[in-house]
N, C-alpha and C positions, 0 to 999 in steps of 0.2 A: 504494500500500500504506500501510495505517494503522501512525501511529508508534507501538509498544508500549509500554507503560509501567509499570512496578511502585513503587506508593506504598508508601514504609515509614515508619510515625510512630507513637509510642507510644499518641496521641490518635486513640483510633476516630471521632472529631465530624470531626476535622481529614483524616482520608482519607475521612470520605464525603461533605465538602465540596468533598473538591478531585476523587472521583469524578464529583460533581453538574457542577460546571465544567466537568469536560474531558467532559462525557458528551455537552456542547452542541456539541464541533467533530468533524464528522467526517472529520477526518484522526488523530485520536488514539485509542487504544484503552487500556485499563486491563486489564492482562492479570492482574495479581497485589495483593496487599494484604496487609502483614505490620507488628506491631505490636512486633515485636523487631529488634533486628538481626542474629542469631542467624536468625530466620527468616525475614529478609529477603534474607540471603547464601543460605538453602538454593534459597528461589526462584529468585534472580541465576541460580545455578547451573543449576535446572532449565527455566528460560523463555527467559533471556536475551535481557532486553527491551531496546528500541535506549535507553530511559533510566530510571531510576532515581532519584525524587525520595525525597532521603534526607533524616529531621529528626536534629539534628547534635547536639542534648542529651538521647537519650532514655536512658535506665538500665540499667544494665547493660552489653551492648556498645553503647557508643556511635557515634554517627555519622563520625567519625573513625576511630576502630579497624576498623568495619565498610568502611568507603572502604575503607582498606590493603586487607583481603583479598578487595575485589571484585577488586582489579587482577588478582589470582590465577582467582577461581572464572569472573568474567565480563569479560574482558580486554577485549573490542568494547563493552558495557555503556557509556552517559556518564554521569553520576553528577549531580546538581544538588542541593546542597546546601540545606536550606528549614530556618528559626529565626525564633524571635522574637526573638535577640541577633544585636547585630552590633559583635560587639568584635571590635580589629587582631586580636588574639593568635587567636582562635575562627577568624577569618574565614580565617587565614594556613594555619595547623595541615589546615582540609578542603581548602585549594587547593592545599597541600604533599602531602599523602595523595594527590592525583590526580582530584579533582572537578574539573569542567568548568565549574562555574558556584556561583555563592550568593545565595538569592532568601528574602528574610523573605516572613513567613507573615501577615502584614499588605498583602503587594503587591496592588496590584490585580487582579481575575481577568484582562485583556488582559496583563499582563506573566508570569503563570504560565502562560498560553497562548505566548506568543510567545517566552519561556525555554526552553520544552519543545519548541518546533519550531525554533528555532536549535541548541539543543544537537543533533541529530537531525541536523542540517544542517554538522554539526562548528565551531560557533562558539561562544565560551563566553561567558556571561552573570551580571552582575553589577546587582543593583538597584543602582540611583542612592541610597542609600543606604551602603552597599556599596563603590562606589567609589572613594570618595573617601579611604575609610579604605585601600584595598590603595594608590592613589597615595603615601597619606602613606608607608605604610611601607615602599615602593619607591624612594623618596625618602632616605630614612633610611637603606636599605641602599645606596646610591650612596655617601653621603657616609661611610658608613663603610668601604666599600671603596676608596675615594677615597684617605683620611686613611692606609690601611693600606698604600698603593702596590701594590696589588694588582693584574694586570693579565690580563684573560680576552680580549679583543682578538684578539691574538694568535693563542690556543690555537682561540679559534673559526671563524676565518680558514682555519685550518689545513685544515679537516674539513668546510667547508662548501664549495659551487661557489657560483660569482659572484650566481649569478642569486638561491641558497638564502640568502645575504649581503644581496640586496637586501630580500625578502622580511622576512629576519628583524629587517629594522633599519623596515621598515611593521609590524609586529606589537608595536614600543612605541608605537605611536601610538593603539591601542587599534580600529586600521580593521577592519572586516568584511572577510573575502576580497573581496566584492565591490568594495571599495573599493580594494583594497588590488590587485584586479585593476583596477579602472581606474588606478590610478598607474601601473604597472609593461607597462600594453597587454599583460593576462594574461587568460586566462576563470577564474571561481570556482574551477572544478576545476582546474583547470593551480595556481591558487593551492595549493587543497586539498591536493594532491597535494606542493608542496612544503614547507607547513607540516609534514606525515608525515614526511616525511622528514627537514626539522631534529629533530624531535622526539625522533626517530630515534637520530639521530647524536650529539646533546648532552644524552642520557638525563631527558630532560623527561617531567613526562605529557601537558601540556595548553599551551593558547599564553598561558593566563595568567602561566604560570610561565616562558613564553620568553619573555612581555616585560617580566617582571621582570628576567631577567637579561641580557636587550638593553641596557635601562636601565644595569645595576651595570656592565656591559662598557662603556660608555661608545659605546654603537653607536648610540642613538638621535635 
């Protein structure tokens, strides 16, 4: 089954470009196209495509704001955030909201392809651009949690099984399920299945933001 997809960008040039790309794989499908965020959500709502390349500075409701209330209209929905900025603060704020990925609109067309069939595959995705800046500022929040004797350790110990423990302390290392299943002598899905469940448990939305706070717990 083709992976569904709804473009939303203020720039009509910028969604019929990235229609033209993904029109070349066919495992992908373009089911919707909306140039607001306003009517990008009513789509979410009525398609409910398995991802949603959302541009994160457009006017009015912006790509942030609209993330918040996908989590509501279209809960299953992955969200991939797309810009031509990639500042800490931008980048932090749609991974906070519950985007699954953030990909500039400069990337090559083989990484907007293989952004959109990882997220589909529940992995989240970050151009190499991108990353470097959420490491810094994961970094930055260690040592401020650090400095403040603040301790999550514990608390997440509590609430997790051994094994959901093991997993979540491979998920600061930035590994794929796959990877992260051969460490652990796991299959993807047995992974899959227990990232969902930390996610779950430690009211996260995505594993970018578990392993940011793998990181600040000192678990990594």
């Amino acid at each position: 089954m083709a992976i569904r997809v709804l473009l939303v960008d203020d720039h009509k040039m910028v969604i019929e470009g990235l229609k033209g790309l993904l029109a070349i794989d066919g495992a992908i499908e373009v089911v919707g196209e909306a140039q607001t965020g306003e009517r990008g959500l009513q789509l979410a709502g009525q398609l409910a495509p398995d991802v949603m390349v959302l541009d994160v500075t457009m006017p009015g409701l912006n790509g942030i704001e609209t993330m918040k209330r996908i989590r509501v209209l279209a809960p299953e929905t992955e969200v991939i955030g797309l810009s031509m900025h990639a500042t800490g603060q931008v980048i932090c704020d749609m991974l906070r909201a519950g985007a699954s990925g953030y990909i500039l609109n400069t990337s090559p067309p083989e990484v907007v392809v293989r952004a959109i069939r990882d997220t589909a595959s529940g992995e989240s995705v970050l151009a190499p651009q991108v990353a470097g800046k959420i490491l810094q500022r994961i970094r930055e929040l260690q040592i401020s949690i650090a400095s403040s004797g603040q301790s999550t350790a514990s608390e997440i110990r509590a609430v997790l099984t051994e094994r959901e423990l093991q997993v979540f302390a491979q998920l600061a290392t930035g590994h794929t399920n796959h990877q992260i299943g051969a460490e652990l002598g796991l299959s993807p899905n047995t992974v899959s299945n227990h990232i969902k469940s930390i996610l779950t448990k430690l009211h996260l939305h995505n594993r970018i933001q578990a392993a940011a706070y793998a990181v600040r717990a000192g678990m990594s």
